[in-house]
C-alpha positions in Angstrom: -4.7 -25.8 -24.2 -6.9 -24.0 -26.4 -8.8 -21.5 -24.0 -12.0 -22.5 -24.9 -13.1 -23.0 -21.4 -12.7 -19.5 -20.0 -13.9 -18.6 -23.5 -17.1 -20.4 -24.0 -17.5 -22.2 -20.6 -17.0 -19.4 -18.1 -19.3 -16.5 -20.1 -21.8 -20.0 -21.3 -21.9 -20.6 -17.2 -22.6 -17.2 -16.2 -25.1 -16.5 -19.1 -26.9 -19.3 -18.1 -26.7 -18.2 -14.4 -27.6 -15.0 -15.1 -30.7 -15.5 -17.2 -32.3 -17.0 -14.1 -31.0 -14.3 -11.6 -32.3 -11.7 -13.9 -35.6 -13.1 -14.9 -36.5 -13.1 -11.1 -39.8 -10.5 -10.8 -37.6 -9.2 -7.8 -34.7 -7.5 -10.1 -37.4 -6.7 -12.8 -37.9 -9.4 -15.0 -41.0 -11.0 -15.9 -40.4 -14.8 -14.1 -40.8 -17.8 -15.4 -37.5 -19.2 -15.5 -36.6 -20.7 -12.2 -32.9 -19.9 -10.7 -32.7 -23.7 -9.7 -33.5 -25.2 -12.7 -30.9 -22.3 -14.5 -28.3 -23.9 -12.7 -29.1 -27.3 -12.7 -28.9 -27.7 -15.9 -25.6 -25.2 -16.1 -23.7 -27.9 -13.9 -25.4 -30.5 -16.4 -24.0 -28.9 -19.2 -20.3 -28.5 -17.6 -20.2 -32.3 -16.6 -21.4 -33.4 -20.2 -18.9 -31.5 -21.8 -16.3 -32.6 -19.0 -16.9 -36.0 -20.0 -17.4 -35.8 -23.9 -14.1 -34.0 -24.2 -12.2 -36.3 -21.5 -13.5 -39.3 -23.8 -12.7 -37.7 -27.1 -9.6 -36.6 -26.0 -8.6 -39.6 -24.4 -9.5 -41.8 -27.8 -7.7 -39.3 -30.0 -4.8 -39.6 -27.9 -4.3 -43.4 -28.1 -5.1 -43.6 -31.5 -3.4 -40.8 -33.1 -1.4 -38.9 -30.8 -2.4 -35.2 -30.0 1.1 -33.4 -29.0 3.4 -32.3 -31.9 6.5 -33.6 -32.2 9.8 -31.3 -32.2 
Protein backbone atom coordinates (compact mmCIF):
# COMPACT_ATOMS: atom_id res chain seq x y z
CA UNK A 1 0.00 0.00 0.00
CA UNK A 2 1.05 3.30 -0.83
CA UNK A 3 -0.42 5.58 2.02
CA UNK A 4 -2.24 7.69 -0.01
CA UNK A 5 -5.33 7.37 1.85
CA UNK A 6 -4.39 8.58 5.25
CA UNK A 7 -2.28 11.01 3.17
CA UNK A 8 -4.75 12.66 0.83
CA UNK A 9 -8.04 10.95 1.85
CA UNK A 10 -8.07 11.53 5.62
CA UNK A 11 -6.70 15.42 5.60
CA UNK A 12 -9.05 15.76 1.85
CA UNK A 13 -12.11 14.37 4.32
CA UNK A 14 -11.48 16.55 7.09
CA UNK A 15 -10.72 19.69 4.88
CA UNK A 16 -13.74 19.27 3.35
CA UNK A 17 -15.54 18.74 6.69
CA UNK A 18 -14.13 21.39 8.15
CA UNK A 19 -14.80 24.11 5.58
CA UNK A 20 -18.42 23.64 6.36
CA UNK A 21 -18.01 23.52 10.26
CA UNK A 22 -16.01 26.56 10.13
CA UNK A 23 -17.96 28.66 7.60
CA UNK A 24 -20.96 28.33 10.10
CA UNK A 25 -21.85 32.27 11.32
CA UNK A 26 -21.90 30.47 14.81
CA UNK A 27 -17.88 29.76 14.94
CA UNK A 28 -17.29 33.12 12.95
CA UNK A 29 -17.48 32.51 9.52
CA UNK A 30 -19.37 34.27 7.04
CA UNK A 31 -22.08 31.21 5.88
CA UNK A 32 -22.91 30.14 2.92
CA UNK A 33 -21.61 26.84 2.74
CA UNK A 34 -23.98 24.37 4.20
CA UNK A 35 -22.43 21.56 6.74
CA UNK A 36 -24.76 18.97 4.88
CA UNK A 37 -23.96 19.59 1.61
CA UNK A 38 -19.91 19.67 2.83
CA UNK A 39 -20.33 16.21 3.78
CA UNK A 40 -22.48 14.92 1.25
CA UNK A 41 -20.45 15.42 -1.24
CA UNK A 42 -17.14 14.41 1.10
CA UNK A 43 -18.85 10.73 1.29
CA UNK A 44 -19.38 11.22 -2.65
CA UNK A 45 -15.96 11.87 -3.19
CA UNK A 46 -14.73 8.78 -0.86
CA UNK A 47 -17.07 6.30 -2.72
CA UNK A 48 -16.00 7.54 -6.29
CA UNK A 49 -12.54 7.19 -5.52
CA UNK A 50 -13.36 3.68 -3.68
CA UNK A 51 -14.79 2.54 -6.76
CA UNK A 52 -12.35 4.05 -9.55
CA UNK A 53 -9.44 2.61 -7.72
CA UNK A 54 -11.16 -0.87 -6.92
CA UNK A 55 -11.82 -0.92 -10.83
CA UNK A 56 -8.48 0.26 -11.96
CA UNK A 57 -6.78 -1.85 -9.66
CA UNK A 58 -8.70 -4.74 -10.30
CA UNK A 59 -8.13 -4.36 -14.34
CA UNK A 60 -4.42 -3.81 -13.81
CA UNK A 61 -4.26 -6.81 -11.83
CA UNK A 62 -5.64 -9.24 -14.39
CA UNK A 63 -3.95 -7.78 -17.13
CA UNK A 64 -0.61 -7.07 -15.91
CA UNK A 65 0.00 -8.22 -12.63
CA UNK A 66 0.66 -5.51 -9.83
CA UNK A 67 2.89 -7.54 -7.06
CA UNK A 68 6.67 -7.87 -7.79
CA UNK A 69 8.05 -10.99 -8.12
CA UNK A 70 11.03 -12.24 -5.81
Amino acid sequence: MLGVWPLHGLCGAWGGLVAGIFSLEAFGGLGGVSFASQLIMTVTGIIVALVASTVIYGVLKITCGIRLTQ
